[in-house]
N, C-alpha and C positions, 0 to 999 in steps of 0.2 A: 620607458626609462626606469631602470628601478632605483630605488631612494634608498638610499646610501647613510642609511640610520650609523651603520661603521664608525663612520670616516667620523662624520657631523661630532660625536659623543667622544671619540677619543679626542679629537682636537678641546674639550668641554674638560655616570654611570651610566582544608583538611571532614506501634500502642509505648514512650521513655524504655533504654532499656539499658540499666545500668550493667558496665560490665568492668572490664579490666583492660589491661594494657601488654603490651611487650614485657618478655621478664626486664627487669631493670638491672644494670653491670651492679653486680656485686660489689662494694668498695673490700681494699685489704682491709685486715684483721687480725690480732695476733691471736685473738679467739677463737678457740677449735672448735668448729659444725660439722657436726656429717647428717646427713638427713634431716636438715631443719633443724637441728638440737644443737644445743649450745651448752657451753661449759657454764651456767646462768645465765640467769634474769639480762643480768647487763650485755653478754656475749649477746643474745637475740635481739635484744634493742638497738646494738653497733651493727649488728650485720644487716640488719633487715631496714634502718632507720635512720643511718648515719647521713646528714647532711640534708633530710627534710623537714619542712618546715610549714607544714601546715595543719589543720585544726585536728586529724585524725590522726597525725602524728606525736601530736602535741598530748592529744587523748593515752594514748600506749603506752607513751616516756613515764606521763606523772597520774595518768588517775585508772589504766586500765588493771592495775594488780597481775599482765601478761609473765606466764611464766617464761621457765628456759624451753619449753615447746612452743610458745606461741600461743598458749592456753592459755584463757580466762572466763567470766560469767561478765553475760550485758546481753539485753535483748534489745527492739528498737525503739520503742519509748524511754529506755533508761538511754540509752545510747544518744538520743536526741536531744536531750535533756544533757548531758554530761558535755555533749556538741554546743550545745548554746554556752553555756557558762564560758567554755573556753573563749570563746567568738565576743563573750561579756553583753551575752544575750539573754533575754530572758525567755528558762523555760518555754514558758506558756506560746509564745512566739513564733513556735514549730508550725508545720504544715506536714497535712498531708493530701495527695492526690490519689483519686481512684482513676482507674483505667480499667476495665472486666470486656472479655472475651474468650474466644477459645483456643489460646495461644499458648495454653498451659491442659489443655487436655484432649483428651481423645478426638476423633471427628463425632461429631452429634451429639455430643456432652453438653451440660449447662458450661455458659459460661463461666469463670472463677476470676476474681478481682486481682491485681498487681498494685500495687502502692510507688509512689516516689516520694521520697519524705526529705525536706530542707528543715533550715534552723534561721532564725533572726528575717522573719516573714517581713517587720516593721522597719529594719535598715537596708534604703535600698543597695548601701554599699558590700552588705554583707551577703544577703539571701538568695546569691548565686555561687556563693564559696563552698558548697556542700550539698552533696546530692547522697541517699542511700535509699536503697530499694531490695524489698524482701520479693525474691523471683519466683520462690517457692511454695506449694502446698503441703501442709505439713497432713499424718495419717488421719486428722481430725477430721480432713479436708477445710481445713483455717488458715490465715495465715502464716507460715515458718516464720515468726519474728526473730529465730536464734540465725538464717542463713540469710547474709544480707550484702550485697552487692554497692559497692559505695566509692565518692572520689572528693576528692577536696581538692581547691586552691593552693599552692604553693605559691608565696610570694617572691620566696629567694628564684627557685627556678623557673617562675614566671611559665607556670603549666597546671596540669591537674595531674595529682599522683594516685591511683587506684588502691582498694582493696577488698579483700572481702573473709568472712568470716561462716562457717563453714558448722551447723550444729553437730554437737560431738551428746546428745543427752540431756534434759534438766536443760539448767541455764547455761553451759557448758558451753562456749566456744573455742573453734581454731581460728586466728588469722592468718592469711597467706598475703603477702606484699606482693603487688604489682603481680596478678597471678596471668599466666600468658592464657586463659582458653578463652580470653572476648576477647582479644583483638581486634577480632577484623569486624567487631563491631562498633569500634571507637576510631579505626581509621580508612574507611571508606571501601570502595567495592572489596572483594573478592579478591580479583586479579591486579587492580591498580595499584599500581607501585606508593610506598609509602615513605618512602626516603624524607626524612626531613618534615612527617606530616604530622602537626599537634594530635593528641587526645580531645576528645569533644562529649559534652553533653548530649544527648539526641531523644528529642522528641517529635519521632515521628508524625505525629496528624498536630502540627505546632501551628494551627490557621484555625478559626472557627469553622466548621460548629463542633472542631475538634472528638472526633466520631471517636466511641466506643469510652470518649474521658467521663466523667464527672463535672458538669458544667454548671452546676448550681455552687452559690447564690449569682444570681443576676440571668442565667443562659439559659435554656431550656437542652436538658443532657439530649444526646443520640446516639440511638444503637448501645446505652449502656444499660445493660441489665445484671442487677445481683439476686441471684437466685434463694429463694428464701429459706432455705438451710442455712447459707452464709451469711445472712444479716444476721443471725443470733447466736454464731461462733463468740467466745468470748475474745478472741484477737482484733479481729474486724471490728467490731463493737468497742472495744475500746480503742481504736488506734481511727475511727471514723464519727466521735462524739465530738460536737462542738465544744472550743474553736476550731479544732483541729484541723477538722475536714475545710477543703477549701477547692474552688475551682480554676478549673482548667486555662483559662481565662491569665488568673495567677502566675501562673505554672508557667504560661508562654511567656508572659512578660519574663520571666526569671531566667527563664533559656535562652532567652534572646539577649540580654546582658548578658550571659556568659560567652556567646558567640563573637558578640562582639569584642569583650576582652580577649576574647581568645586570639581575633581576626586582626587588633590593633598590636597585638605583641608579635604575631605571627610577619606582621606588613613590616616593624621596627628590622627586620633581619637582611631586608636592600639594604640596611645603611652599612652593614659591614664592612669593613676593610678588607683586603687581600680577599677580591673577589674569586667566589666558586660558582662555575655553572651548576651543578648538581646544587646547591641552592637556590640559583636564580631560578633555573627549572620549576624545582618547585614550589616558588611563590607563583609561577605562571601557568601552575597545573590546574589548580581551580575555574581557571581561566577557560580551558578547553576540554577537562574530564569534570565529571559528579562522582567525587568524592563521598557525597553525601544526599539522601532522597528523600524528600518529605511528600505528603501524601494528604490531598483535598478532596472535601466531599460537599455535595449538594445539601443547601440547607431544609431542612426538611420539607416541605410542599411546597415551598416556595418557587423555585424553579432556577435560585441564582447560585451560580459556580464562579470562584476565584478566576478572574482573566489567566493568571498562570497555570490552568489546565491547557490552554494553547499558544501562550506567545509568554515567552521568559520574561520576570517580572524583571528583572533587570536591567530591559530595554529603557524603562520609562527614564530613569536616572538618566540613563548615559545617553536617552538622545535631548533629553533636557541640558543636558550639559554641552550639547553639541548645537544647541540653538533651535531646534525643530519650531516654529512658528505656527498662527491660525489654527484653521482645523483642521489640519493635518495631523491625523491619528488621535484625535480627540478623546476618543473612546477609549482604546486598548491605553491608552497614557494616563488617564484617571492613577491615581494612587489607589482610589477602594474600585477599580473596575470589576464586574461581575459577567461574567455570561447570563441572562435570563432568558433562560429555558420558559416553555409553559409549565404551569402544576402539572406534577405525575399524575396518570389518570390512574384506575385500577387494574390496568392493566399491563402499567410500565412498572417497571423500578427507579428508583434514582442513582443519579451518578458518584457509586463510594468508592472511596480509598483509590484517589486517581491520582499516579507518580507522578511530581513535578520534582524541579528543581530543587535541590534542598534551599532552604533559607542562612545554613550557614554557609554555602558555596557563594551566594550574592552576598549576603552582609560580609563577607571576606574582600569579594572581586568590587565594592564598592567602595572599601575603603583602602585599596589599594590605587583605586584611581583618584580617588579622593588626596591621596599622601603626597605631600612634595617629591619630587623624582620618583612618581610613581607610576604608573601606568597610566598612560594618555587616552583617553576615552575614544580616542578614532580608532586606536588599536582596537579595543575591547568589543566597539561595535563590529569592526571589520569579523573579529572571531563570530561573532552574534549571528551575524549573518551568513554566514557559510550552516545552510542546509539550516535554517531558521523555523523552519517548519517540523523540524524536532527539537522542538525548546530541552529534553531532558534524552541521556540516554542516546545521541549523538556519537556511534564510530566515529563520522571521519570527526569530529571535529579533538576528537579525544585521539583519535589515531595519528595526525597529525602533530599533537606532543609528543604520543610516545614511540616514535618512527626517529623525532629527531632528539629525542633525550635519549635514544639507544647509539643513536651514533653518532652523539657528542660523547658518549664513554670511551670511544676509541679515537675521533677522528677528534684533535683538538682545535683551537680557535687559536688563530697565529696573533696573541692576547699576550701585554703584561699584566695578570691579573693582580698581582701584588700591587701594582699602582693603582688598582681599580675598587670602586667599591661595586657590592653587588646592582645597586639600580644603576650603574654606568652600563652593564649586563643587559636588564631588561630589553630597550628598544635592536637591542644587537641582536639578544634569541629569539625575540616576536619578527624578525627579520627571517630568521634561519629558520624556525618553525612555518611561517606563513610563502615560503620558496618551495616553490614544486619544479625538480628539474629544470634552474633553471630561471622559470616564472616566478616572478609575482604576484600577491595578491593583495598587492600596496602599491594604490593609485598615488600618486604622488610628482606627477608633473603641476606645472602653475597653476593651470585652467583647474585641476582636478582635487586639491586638498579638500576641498567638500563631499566628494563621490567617492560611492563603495559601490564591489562587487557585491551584486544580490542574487545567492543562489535560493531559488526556491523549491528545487527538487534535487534533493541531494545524490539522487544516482547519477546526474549528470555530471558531478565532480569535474570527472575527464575531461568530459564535451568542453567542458569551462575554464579550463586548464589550454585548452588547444585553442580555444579559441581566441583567452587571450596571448598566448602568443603568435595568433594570426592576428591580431589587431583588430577581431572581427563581433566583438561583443557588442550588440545591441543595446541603444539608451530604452531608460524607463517609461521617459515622454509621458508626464499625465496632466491630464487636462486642467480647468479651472475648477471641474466639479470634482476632481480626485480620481479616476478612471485613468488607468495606465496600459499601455501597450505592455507593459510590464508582467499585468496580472496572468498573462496566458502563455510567456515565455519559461523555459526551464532556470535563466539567468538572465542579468540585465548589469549595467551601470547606472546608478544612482544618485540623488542629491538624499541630504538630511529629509528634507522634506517628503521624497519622490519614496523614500524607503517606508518611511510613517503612514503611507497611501498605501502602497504595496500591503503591509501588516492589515491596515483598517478593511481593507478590500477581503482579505482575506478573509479575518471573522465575520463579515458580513455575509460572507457566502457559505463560511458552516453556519450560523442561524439560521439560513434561509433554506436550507435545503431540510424538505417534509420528515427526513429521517433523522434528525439532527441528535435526539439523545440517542438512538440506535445506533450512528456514526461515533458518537464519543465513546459510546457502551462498550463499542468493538476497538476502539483505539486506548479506553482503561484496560480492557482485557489482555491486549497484547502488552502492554508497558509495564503492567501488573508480574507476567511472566517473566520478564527481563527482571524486573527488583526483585523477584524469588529465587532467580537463577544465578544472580553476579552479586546481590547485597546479603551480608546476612543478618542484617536485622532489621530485616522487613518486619514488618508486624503480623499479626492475623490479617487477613483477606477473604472474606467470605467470597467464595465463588471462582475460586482459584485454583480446586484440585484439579485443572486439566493442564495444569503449566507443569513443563518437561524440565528435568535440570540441569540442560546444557546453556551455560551464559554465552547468549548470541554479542556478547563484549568481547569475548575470548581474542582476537586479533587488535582489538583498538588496546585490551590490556595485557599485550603483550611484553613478552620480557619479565615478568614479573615475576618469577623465582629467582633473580636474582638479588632483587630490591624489598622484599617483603622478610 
């Protein structure tokens, strides 16, 4: 019987690497520009700056002296400095982060340091509104303090506006507004349609022991080496002298409030009026693509890895919210759960820079479910579970949105959406998207509002498709001690509970098997290839030159010259 979400509702509704954005629409002007040039000072500040309002705008208008080219002198300690005042911050209050690898130079080269530098360290409400990052080595081999990659808070537009400024000489800069060549590293894959998808901060290895950052005071740094030429550059050295310098540690906290702001402004947009599918879409993109990829690594000798190198940290929320009871899934449901591995011997490696889900894809999809008319957490699991055993990096389950957000561009929904706001939308598209000719994959007879389909081998898709429209899907059936008929089938029908066993079962049988970091070794290595191939700001990856660069996402992100 399928559940008629329809009916129910009408009778009732995206190593830090700073970059840039989309060019942004030009507002009119009666100021005449041709090639960035303006008839003055003022024509470049109208055209480039009209209608924003945040601290790096704010900097240009009244203290940067920018000509009619977009020319002025500031490096990044002046720059950070001139940032706080505005914010009504002090100076001294700045931060910086090191991050060093070889992401900036040749293969076999010393590593070289990257910086990400904020302002107002000491107000927690402010010290996520500004981010700027010097990308470059300058001929010293030091760091470019004049070429600096940067994005600030907007309050009016309730976003992050980019920029970045460009060494012309001396102290000498150019700024360019909102410059289009990071894009696609501020708005997720490659090929993933971006329609409607915020600007984001991104710090890649955003989990301890946050490999290749700067983790001191308090952490013990990894895999970060500054090579002892560059400790006694004079940029580095001054821009890495206490207070200044600060860890990693810092830095995540800071990111993670901005994701958050980012995810609670982004969730405010079901409440619209005159509902749009291409919005609702995609607030429900996160939902079934990775937009975005963060990257965990084994703590150093110790042997423990983040449980979300195999089962999505997102599950724990939502089946907490779904009631999951005892000990059922005990383990993998821990908030701080860890895989422990044995200590590396000397003859292994340890498990780095392994693709999970990014962190602002969940903090997004949790606080959507979290929102009033917002995403029902049966739905969310129901997506979770489809091919679970690829917590990141999941075709079908990305395929699956972008199969039916291409043909809802043509095929429309016999919808008054002007009467409708967009989360009256939601449970309607999570209807349309989770329909496979036909079938559903929303249990929702009397007996059944607790049970999901559980696929656990996701080439079976089909098999699981047909079979439930033969009525012929097997229960999970587990025992008292947690043991399920389940564990050995390709799919099943499940309870909260029955699913939570299913999961626990499963990590207990990657521990247990003799080759277990060799098993992960080989499953970082493939997932490594796919974030080189579809993402592009992946970070460094040591041991990665054998990845090809054709993105094996190309079909799940299909469509996507039209929406990018």
């Amino acid at each position: 019987m399928r559940f008629n979400l329809r009916l129910t509702y009408l009778l009732l509704l995206s190593a830090v690497w700073m970059g840039c954005s989309e060019a942004s629409v030009v507002p009119e002007s009666d100021t005449t520009c041709t090639v960035g040039k303006c008839d003055g000072n003022q024509g470049w500040l109208e055209v480039n700056l009209s209608g924003r309002n945040d601290a790096i705008a704010t900097f240009l208008k009244t203290e940067s002296g920018v000509d009619e080219d977009g020319v002025f002198e500031t490096n990044l300690s002046t720059l950070q400095g001139q940032l706080a005042t505005i914010q009504g911050c002090n100076p001294a209050d700045s931060r910086n982060f090191v991050i060093s690898d070889q992401l900036l130079v040749a293969a076999g080269e010393e590593a070289f340091p990257r910086l990400v530098s904020t302002v107002c360290a000491k107000d927690a409400e402010k010290r996520w509104q500004v981010f700027l990052s010097p990308p470059e080595m300058n001929e010293d081999r030091d760091i470019d303090v004049q070429t600096i990659e940067m994005f600030a808070w907007d309050e009016d537009r309730q976003g992050f506006n980019f920029y970045k400024t460009t060494a012309e000489g001396g102290e000498t800069v150019s700024m360019e507004v909102e410059p289009d060549e990071c894009v696609r590293c501020h708005l997720g894959g490659d090929g993933l349609s971006v329609e409607h998808m915020p600007m984001l901060p991104v710090m890649n290895e955003l989990t301890q022991p946050w490999e290749h950052w700067n983790a001191a005071p308090g952490f013990d740094s990894q895999q970060h080496e500054i090579p002892e030429d560059v400790k006694d550059k004079p940029n580095y050295t001054a821009l890495t002298r206490q207070p200044w310098l600060a860890s990693a540690s810092e830095l995540e906290s800071t990111i993670r409030k901005a994701h958050e702001t980012v995810a609670n402004q982004r969730v405010r947009l079901r409440r619209k009026s005159g509902a749009s599918v291409s919005e609702t879409m995609s607030l429900l993109r996160p939902i079934f693509c990775d937009e975005q990829v963060n990257y965990v690594s084994e703590s150093g000798e110790s042997g423990q890895l983040l449980m979300n190198a195999v089962v999505d940290v997102s599950m724990r929320e939502i089946f907490s919210k779904l009631g999951v009871i005892g000990e059922a899934g005990k383990k993998w449901r821990d908030l701080n759960a860890r895989i422990r591995l044995s200590k590396v011997s000397s003859t292994e490696q340890r498990i780095s820079m392994m693709p999970v889900r990014g962190e602002s894809n969940v903090i997004y999809e949790l606080s959507l479910i979290a929102a009033a008319r917002g995403l029902e957490p049966a739905l969310a699991a129901q997506v979770r579970l489809l091919d679970w055993k690829t917590p990141v990096f999941s075709s079908l389950r990305c395929s699956l949105w972008t199969q039916t957000d291409e043909r809802l561009r043509t095929d429309r929904l016999d919808l008054d959406l002007e009467s409708l706001r967009n989360y009256d939308l939601i449970p309607i598209l999570m209807e349309e998207i989770l329909s496979i000719d036909g079938v559903s994959l929303l249990l929702q007879k009397e007996n059944e509002k607790d049970r999901f389909y559980i696929l656990n081998d996701g080439s079976q898709f089909k098999a699981l498709i047909a079979a439930i429209s033969e009525d012929s899907v097997e229960l999970a059936v587990c025992d008292e001690m947690g043991k399920c008929a389940c564990d050995d089938l390709p799919f099943c029908i499940g309870s909260v509970d029955d699913v939570a066993y299913v999961i626990e079962n499963h990590v207990e049988s990657i521990l247990a098997s003799p080759t277990v970091r060799d098993d992960l070794r080989k499953e970082r290595n493939s997932r490594v290839c796919t974030a080189k191939a579809c993402y592009s700001n992946h970070p460094f990856i040591e041991g990665s030159e054998h990845c090809g660069s054709i993105c094996p996402l190309d079909d799940a992100f299909a469509g996507r010259s039209t929406n990018n």
